[in-house]
C-alpha positions in Angstrom: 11.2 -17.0 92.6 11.9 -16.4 89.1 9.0 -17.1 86.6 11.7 -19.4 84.9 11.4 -22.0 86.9 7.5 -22.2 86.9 7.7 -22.2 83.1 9.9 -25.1 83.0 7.7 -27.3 84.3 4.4 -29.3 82.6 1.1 -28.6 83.6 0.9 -31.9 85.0 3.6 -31.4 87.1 3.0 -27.9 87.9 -1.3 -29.1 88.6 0.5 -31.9 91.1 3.2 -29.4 92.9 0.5 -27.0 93.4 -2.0 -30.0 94.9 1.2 -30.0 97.3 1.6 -26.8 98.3 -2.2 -26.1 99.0 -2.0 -29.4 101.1 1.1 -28.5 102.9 -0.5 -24.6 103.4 -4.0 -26.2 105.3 -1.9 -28.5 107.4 0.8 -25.1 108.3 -0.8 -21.7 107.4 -4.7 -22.8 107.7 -5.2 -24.9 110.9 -1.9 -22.3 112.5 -4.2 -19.6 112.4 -7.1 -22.0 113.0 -4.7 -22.7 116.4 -4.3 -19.2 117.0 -7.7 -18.0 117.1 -8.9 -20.8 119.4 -5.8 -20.2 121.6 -6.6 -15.9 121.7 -10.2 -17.0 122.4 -11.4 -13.6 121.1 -15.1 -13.0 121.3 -17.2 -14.1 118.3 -14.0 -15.3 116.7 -13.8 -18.7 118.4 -12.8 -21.8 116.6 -13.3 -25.4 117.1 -9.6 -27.1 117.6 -7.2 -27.4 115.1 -6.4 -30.4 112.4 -10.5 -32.0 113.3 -10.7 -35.7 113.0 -14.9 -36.1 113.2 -16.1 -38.1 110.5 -17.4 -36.0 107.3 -20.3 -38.0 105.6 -20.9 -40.2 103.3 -17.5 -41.9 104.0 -16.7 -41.0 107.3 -13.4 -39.2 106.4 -11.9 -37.3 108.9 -12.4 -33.6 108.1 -8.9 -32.9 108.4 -8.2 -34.8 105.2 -11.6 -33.4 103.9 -10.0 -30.1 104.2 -6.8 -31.1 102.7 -8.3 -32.6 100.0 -10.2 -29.4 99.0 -7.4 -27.2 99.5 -5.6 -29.3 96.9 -8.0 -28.5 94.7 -7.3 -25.2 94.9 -3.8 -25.6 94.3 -4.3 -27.3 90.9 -5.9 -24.5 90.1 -3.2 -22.3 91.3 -0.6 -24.1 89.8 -2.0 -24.0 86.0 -2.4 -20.7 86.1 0.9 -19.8 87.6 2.4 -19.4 84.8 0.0 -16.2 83.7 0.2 -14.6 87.5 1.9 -11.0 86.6 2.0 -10.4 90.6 3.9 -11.7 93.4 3.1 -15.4 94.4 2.0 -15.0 97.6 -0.3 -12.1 96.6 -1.8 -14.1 93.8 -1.9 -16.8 97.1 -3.7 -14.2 98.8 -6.5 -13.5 96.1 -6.7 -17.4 95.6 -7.4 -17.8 99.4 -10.4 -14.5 99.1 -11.8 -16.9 96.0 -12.0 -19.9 98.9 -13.8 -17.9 100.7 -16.2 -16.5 98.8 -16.4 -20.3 97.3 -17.6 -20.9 101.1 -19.8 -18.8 101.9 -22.1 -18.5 98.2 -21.4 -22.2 97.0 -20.4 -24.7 99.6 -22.9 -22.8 101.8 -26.1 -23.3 99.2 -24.8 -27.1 98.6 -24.6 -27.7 102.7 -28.1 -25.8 103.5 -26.0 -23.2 105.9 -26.4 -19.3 105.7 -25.2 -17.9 102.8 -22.7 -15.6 103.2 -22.0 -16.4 106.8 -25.4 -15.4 107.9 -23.9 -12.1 107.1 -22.1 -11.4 110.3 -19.0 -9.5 110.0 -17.3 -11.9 112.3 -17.9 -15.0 110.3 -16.6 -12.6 107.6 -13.3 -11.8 109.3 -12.9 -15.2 110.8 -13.1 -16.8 107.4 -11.6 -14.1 106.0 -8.1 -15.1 108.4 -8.4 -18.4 107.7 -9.0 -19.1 104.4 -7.6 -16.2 103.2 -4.5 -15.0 105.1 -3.6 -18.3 106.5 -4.1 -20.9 103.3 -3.9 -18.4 100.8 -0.6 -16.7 101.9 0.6 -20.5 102.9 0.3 -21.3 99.1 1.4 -18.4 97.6 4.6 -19.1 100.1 4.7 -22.7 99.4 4.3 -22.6 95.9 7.4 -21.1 94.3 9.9 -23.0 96.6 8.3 -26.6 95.5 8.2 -25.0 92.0 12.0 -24.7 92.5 12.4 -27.9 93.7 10.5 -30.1 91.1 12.4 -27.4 88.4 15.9 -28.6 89.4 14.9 -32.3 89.1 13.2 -32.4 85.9 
């Protein structure tokens, strides 16, 4: 996609597109490779099934729409700095999706009382590493610049 069309675009709109993208990207790219790796049933790389609905507390929102939610997050993000990414989208996807993870395992992990880092296992890394990384990250980086286009043509 041509920087052009990201530039044309307000931060607001560019914040919401993104929100979009990273949404669309856990519900494709995420919970696909989510699929995947509890379909191959590799060894130490199980997952529980894909798009979960147990309640997350306080409110008892499913966690699929906990995990949409957050992913949107990181789409805002992604989408106000889009204008400054000198690299490919979907690399700069891919290095957004590493900063989920390491989000996960040093921040999210201290705030939920889990083992930091993964417990430092390798295959908590690599799991993670597929899922958050490869699968949302590449997912938004893809996603992006086509909604980008889109919201460009109707402004």
């Amino acid at each position: 996609m041509k920087m052009g069309a990201v530039m044309t675009l307000s931060l607001p709109v560019r914040a919401f597109v993104g929100f979009l993208a990273a949404v669309l990207s856990v519900l494709i790219f995420h919970q696909g490779v989510v699929a995947l790796l509890h379909v191959l049933d590799i060894p130490n790389y199980q997952t529980a099934l894909p798009y979960p609905m147990r309640a997350i507390p306080p409110w008892g929102i499913p966690a699929i729409v906990n995990l949409c939610f957050w992913g949107g997050m990181y789409g805002v993000v992604f989408g106000m700095l889009a204008p400054r990414f000198t690299l490919p989208f979907w690399v700069c996807g891919l290095i957004m999706g590493l900063v989920a993870t390491l989000v996960g395992f040093f921040v999210v992990s201290t705030i939920k009382g889990t083992p930091v880092g993964g417990g430092w296992m390798l295959n908590n890394w690599v799991r993670s590493i597929l899922i958050n990384g490869v699968g949302f990250g590449l997912g938004l980086g893809l996603i992006y610049p086509v909604l980008a286009r889109l919201f460009a043509r109707r402004a």
